[in-house]
Each structure stands twice: as C-alpha cells, then as structure tokens.
C-alpha positions as CSV (number, residue, x, y, z in Angstrom):
1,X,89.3,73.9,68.7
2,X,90.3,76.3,71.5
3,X,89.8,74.9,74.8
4,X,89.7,77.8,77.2
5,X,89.8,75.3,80.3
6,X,92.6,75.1,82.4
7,X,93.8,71.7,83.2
8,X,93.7,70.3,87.1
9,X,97.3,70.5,87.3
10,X,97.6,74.3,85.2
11,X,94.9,75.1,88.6
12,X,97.5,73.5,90.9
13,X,100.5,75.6,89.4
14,X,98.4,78.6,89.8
15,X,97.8,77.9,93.1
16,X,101.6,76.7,94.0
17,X,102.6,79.9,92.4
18,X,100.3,82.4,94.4
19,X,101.3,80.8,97.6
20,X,105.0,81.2,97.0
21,X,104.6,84.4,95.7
22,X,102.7,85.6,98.7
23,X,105.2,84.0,101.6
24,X,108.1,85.6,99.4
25,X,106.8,88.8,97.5
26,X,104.8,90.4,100.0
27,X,104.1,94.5,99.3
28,X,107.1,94.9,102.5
29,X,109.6,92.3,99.7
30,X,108.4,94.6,97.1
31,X,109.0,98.2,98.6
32,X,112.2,97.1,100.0
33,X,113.7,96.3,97.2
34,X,112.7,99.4,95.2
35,X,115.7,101.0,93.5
36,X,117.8,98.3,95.5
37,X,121.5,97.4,93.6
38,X,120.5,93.8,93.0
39,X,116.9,94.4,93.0
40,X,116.1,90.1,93.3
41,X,113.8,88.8,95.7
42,X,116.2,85.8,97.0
43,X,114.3,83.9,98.6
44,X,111.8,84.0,96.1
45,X,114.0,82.5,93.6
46,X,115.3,80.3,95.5
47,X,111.8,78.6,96.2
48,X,111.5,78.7,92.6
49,X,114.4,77.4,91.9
50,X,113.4,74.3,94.4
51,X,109.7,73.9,92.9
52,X,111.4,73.7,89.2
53,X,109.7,76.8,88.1
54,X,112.9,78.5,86.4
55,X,113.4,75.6,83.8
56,X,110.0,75.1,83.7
57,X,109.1,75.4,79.9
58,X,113.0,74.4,79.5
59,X,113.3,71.0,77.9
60,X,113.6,68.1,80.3
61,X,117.4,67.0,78.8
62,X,118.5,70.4,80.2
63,X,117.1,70.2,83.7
64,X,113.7,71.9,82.9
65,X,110.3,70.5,83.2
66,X,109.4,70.8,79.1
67,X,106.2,72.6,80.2
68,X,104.1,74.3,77.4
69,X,103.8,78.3,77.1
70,X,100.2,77.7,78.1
71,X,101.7,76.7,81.5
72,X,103.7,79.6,81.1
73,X,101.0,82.4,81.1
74,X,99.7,80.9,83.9
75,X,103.0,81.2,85.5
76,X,103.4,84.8,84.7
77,X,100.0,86.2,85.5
78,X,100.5,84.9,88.9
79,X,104.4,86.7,88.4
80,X,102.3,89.5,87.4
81,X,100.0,89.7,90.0
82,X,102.8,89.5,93.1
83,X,105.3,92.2,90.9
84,X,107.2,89.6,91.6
85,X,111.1,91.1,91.4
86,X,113.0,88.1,89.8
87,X,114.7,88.0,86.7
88,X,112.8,84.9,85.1
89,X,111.5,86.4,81.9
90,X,115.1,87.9,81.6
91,X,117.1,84.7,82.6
92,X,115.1,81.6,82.2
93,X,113.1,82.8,79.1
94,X,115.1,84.9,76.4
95,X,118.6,84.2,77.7
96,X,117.7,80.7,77.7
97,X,115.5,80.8,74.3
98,X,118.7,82.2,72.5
99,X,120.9,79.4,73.7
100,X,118.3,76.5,73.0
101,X,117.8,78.1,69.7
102,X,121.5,78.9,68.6
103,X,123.6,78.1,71.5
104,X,126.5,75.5,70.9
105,X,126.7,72.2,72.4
106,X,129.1,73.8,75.0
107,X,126.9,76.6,75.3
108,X,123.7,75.0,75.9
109,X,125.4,72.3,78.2
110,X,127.3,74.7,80.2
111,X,124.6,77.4,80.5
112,X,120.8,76.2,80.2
113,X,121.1,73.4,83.3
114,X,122.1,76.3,85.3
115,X,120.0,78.9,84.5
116,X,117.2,76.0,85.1
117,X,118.6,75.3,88.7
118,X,118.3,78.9,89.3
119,X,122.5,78.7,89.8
120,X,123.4,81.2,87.0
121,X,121.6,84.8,85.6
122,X,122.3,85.7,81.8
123,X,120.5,88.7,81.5
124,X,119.7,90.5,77.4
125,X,121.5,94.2,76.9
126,X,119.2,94.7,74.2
127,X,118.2,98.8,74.3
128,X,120.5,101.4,73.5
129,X,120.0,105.0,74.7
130,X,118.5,107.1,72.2
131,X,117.8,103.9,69.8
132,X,114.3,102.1,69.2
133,X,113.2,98.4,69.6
134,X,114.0,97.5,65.6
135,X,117.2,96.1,64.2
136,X,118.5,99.4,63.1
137,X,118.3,100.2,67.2
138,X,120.9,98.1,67.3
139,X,124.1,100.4,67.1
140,X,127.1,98.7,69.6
141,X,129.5,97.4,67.9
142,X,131.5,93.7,67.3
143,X,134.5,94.2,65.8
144,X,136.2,90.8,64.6
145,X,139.8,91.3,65.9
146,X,142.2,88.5,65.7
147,X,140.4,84.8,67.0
148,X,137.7,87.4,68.6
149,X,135.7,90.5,69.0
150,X,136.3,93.8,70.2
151,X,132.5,95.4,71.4
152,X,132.5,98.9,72.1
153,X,128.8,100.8,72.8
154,X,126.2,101.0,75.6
155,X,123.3,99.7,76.7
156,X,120.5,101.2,78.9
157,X,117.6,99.6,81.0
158,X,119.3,96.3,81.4
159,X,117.3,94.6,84.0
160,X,119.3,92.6,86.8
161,X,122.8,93.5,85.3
162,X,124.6,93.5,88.6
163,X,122.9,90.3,89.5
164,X,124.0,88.6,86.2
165,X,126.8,86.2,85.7
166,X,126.8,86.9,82.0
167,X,125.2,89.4,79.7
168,X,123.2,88.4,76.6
169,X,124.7,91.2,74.3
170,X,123.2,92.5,71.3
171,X,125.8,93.9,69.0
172,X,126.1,95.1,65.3
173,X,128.8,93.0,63.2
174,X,127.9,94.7,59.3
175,X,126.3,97.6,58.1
176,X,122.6,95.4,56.7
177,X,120.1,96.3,59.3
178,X,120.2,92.7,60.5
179,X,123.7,92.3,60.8
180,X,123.7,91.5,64.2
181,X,124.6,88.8,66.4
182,X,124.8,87.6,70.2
183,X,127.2,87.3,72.5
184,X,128.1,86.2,76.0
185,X,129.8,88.6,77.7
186,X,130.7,88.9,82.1
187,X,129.3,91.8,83.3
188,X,132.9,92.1,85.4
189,X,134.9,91.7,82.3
190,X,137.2,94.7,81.4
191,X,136.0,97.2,79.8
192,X,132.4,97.0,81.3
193,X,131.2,99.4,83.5
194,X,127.4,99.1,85.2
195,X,126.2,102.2,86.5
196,X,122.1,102.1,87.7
197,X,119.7,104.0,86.2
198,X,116.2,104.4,88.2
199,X,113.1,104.1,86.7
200,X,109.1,105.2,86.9
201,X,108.8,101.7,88.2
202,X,112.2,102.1,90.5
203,X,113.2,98.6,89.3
204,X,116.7,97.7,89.2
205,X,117.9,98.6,85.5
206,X,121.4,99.3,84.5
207,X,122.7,101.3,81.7
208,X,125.9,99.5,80.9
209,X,129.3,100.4,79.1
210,X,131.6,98.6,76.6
211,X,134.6,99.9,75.6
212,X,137.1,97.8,74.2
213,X,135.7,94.7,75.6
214,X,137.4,91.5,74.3
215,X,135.6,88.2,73.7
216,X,136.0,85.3,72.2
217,X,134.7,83.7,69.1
218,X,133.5,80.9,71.4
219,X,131.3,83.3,72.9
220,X,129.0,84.1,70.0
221,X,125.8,82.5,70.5
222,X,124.3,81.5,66.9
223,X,126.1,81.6,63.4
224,X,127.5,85.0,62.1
225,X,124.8,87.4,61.4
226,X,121.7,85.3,62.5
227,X,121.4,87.3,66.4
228,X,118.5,88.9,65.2
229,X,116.5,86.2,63.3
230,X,117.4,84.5,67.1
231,X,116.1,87.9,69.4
232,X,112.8,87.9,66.9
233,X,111.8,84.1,67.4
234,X,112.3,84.7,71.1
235,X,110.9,87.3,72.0
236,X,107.8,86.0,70.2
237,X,107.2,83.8,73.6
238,X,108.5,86.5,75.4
239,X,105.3,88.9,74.2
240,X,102.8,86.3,75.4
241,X,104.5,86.0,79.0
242,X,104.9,89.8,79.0
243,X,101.3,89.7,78.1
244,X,100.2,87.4,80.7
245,X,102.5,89.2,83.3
246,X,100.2,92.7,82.8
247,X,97.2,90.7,82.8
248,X,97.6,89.3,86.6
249,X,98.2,92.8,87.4
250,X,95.4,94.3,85.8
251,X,93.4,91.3,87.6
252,X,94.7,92.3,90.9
253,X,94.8,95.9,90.6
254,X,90.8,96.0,89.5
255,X,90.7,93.4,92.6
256,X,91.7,95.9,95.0
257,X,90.1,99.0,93.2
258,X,86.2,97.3,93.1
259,X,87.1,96.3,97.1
260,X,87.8,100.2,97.9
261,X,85.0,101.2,95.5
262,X,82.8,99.1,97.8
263,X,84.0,99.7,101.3
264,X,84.7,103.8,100.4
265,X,81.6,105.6,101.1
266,X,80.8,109.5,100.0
267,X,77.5,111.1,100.6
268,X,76.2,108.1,102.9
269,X,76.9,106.0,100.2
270,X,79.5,103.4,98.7
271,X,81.7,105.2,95.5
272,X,80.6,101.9,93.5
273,X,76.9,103.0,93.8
274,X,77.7,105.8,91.5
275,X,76.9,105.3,87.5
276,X,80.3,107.0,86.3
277,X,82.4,104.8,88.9
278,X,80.5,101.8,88.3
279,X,81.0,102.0,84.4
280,X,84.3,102.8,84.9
281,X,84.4,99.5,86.6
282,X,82.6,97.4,83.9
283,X,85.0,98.5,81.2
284,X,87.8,98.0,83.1
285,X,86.4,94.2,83.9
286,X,86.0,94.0,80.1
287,X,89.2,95.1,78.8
288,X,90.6,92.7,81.4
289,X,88.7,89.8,80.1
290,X,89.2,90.7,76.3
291,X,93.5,90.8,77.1
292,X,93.4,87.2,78.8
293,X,91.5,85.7,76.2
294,X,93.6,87.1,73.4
295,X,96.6,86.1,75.5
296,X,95.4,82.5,76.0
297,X,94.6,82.1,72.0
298,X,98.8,83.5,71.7
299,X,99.6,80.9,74.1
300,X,97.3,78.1,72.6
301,X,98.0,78.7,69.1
302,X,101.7,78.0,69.9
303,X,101.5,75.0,71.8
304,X,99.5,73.7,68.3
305,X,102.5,74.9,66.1
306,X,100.5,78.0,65.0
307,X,102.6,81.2,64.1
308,X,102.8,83.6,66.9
309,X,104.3,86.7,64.6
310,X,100.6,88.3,64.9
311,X,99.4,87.4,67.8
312,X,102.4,87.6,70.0
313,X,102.5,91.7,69.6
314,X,98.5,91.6,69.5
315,X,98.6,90.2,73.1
316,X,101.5,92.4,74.1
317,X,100.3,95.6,72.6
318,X,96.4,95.1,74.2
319,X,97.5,93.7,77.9
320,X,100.3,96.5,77.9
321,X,97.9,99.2,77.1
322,X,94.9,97.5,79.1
323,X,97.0,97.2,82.2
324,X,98.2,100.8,82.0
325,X,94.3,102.1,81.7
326,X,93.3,100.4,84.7
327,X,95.3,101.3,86.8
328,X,95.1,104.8,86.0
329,X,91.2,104.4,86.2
330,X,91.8,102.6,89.7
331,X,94.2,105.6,91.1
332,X,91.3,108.1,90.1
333,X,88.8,105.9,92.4
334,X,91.2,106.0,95.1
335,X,91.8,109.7,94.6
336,X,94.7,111.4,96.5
337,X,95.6,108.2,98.7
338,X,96.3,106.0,96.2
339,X,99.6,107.6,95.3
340,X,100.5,107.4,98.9
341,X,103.1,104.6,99.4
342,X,101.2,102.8,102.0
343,X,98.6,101.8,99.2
344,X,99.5,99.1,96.9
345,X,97.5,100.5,93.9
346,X,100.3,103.0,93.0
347,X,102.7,100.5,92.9
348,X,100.7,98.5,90.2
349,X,100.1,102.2,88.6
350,X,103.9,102.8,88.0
351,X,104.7,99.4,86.8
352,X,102.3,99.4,84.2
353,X,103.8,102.2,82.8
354,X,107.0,100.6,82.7
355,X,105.5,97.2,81.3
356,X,103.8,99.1,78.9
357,X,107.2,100.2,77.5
358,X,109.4,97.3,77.8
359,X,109.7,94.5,75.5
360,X,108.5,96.0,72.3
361,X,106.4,99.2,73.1
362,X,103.4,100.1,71.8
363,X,104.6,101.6,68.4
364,X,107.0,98.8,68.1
365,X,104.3,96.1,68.6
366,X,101.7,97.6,65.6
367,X,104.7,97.7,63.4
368,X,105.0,94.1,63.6
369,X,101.5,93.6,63.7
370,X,101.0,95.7,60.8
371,X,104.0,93.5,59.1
372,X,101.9,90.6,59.1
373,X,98.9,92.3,58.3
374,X,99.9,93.9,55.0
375,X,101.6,90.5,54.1
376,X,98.3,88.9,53.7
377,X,96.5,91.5,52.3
C-alpha cells in the first residue's frame, strides 16, 4: 500500500537540507555564480560532503549512507527549491550509478568512496550537438586501437566539465543503435578541449572536444556494448530525482508568487482578490500537488522493487512541464519586475526551462512512456 507519510527522520533530512541550503545557496551564492567557469557552490558541497549527503543513496561498503530513492526526492526537492549549483545528480547519482552497476572492482573501489566523500567529480558527456536523447544520438566514436581506444567527437551541455576529475563518456563502438559503451576519460587528457557554452539558465555547461583521445581498455566502465543498457537503468533514478528537483522549485516559486499576489495591491485591492489571478493560482497549486504525488509513487514503487521504465519519464515529463507553467504563470503576476534580476522569480523562470530540457526532454520522455505503453496493450 502506498504510504504517502514521510518518516520522522525523511522530516529531519528535509529540514537538515533546507538549512544548509539556505547558509550556503543564498539568491547572492546563486547569482554569483551565474555563467561562472566552475559554476560549484564550494562550500555547499563541502557541508554536504561532511553531513554524508553525496553518498547518500550510495551503498554503505562504498562510504555512502545506503539511503532509499524515497530519501532521495526529498533530498532533491529541497536541491530544487535552493537551485542549488552542485553537481550531485551529475557526480553522486549517474556517474556513480554506472560504476555500481558496471564498474570493475578497481573501478568501483577507486572511484565510488570518493565521489561519496565529495573528494572526486565524474561528470556524463552524454549530448551531442545537433543529436537527440536516443541511442542513435549517440554519434562520437571509440575506436579499438591496439590495448585501447581512440574517441574522437563532441559533446555539448556537459554540466561541471571544468570541475570534473573524469568524464563519463558516452561513445559509439559498432554501427547497432545500441552499440555503445562507457568510458572514463580526464577532462585534461590530450586531445580534449572544454570550451563553455552559456545557457537560458546561465549554468555552467561545457561543449567538449575529442580528437584522437587515447584510453585504455581499463577505462571502459561495463562489458563491450552494454553502455547503453547501463545509461537506461540509470537514468531511470535519475528521472525521479530530476522530477523531484522541479517539484521544490515549482513549490517555492508558487511560494513567493501567492506572497506578491497577496501583498501587491491594484485598484485598492490585493492582485489575489481577482477571479483570473486567483484561478491561476489554484491550478498552479494543483498541478503542483498532482507532480509530487506521481513523483513519490516513482520513488515508492522503486524502493518496493517495482519497475520504474513508466513511471520514471511519467514523473519527469509532468514535473518538467509543471515547473515550467508555473513559473511562467508566476512571472505574468509579477508583470514587468519579475524579470528584473533583483527578483528571484526569474531565476526559477529560466531554470525551468532548462530543467524542462535536460535529462530526457519532453518528446524523449513520451517516447519511452509510450514504449511501455504499447508493450502492454
């Protein structure tokens, strides 16, 4: 049975989280770091770091606290509701999914405590420009050459590159459309070249360059031609935390906007006291309510060894879209100063946009909803 109930210490996590998040991602944290080169919040990661909260749905052999992915969403809404600029869905989730899944012993024992501890960044080059979110977008390619690889291509919208110790690299090694496979590669390795690319959300992304860049065979991560199968089951958890992420900051976003609504008057009276605002309000709080509850049944259907191939792009597809709505309800309620940079609502506005579109867009996330949908008709 679904128990929609948070636990006492899920509440206390939540309320560890917000506090952090507040002393360390403040609006000043945020804006300073827009379109910065590194683009990490330090000493938000490094508190953390110290709290356990980067290996915290790690398992506890590998330094992580072997936390469900219900603990997770409420992680990531509080994440979601700071914009908090760390690379822990990057790093500490699908880097660090891809080892425990297919890493090798001297992988998993040489990467995952340290990507726990906060110590090391493997970031995903996963996009390529021009390409889409399926395996076919896949198009850089791994070469065997001698006891290694030779990976020539380019990525785009790598989040955190430059503050990476090793990229998670998505490359094509056959001509099947799921001949692809993973590999570690040092973003300071020759051949690679990072050059930033700025974004709606002016969050640090990288497009990066291969071009003749040797590895070795030790750094595949998985058997030969199973990357994909490895990026699918990962990113399923990813989705829900994604999901979670847009739904703290829809939450805080409609926060702010029914606070202005009521303090903001026109004609002698408050802008909520007017039907079409005030309805605009109630759907909003709706849509809201609808995304965390299909995100929690994602997050719960997982921890019970329920498939998340349906309900992981079901939560990701509705928070994504729900987030972006609200916000662009909300910057219509503020009007003309709510795209000035002194309010905080346009900063929610642009990064929905960009949440909307990362990690499976919208099109991407029916097509794999659909999948599972005609497979059972």
């Amino acid at each position: 049975m679904l128990d929609l109930d948070f636990t006492e210490e899920q509440e206390m996590l939540r309320e560890m989280v917000r506090g952090v998040c507040a002393q360390h991602a403040g609006g000043d944290v945020i804006r300073s770091l827009e379109d910065d080169a590194d683009g990490v919040a330090r000493e938000l990661w490094s508190q953390l770091a110290e709290l356990g909260l980067l290996g915290l749905m790690l398992p506890e052999e590998h330094g992580g606290g072997g936390s469900t992915l219900l603990d997770g969403v409420v992680l990531y809404e509080e994440l979601g509701r700071a914009l908090a600029p760390v690379p822990h869905l990057e790093s500490c989730v699908l880097a660090a999914g891809a080892l425990l899944l297919a890493g090798s012993d001297e992988q998993v024992a040489a990467w995952l405590p340290a990507i726990a501890s906060g110590s090391s960044i493997i970031v995903p080059a996963w996009l390529e420009p021009g390409d889409g979110y399926s395996p076919l977008g896949v198009q850089l390619t791994a070469r065997a050459d001698g006891d290694g690889f030779v990976l020539d291509g380019t990525k785009s919208h790598v989040r955190f590159a430059s503050a990476s110790d090793q990229l998670l690299v998505l490359a094509r090694t056959g001509p099947g459309a799921t001949d692809i496979d993973l590999f570690l590669v040092a973003p300071d390795a020759a051949g690679v070249q990072l050059d930033q690319q700025h974004s709606l959300a002016a969050d640090t992304q990288y497009r990066v360059s291969f071009s003749g860049v040797r590895v070795a065979a030790a750094s595949r991560v998985g058997d030969a031609g199973s990357g994909w199968v490895t990026w699918s089951k990962v990113m399923e958890q990813a989705m829900v935390l994604v999901a979670a992420q847009a739904n703290g900051g829809a939450e805080y976003a409609l926060e702010i906007t029914n606070q202005y609504a009521k303090d903001r008057e026109q004609f002698d009276k408050p802008l909520g006291a007017f039907q079409a605002i005030s309805h605009y309000l109630a759907d909003a709080r709706t849509n809201v309510d609808g995304s965390k509850l299909l995100t929690y049944e994602a997050a719960w259907a997982e921890s019970t060894g329920r498939p998340l191939r349906r309900l992981a792009p079901m939560a990701k597809l509705f928070a994504g879209n729900t987030f972006r709505e609200v916000t662009a309800m909300a910057q219509q309620v503020f009007g003309g100063v709510g795209f000035t940079l002194e309010y905080e609502i346009q900063l929610y506005f642009r990064r929905a946009k960009q949440l909307q579109l990362s990690w499976n867009d919208s099109r991407r996330c029916e097509e794999l909803i659909a999948d599972v949908v005609l497979e059972s008709a």
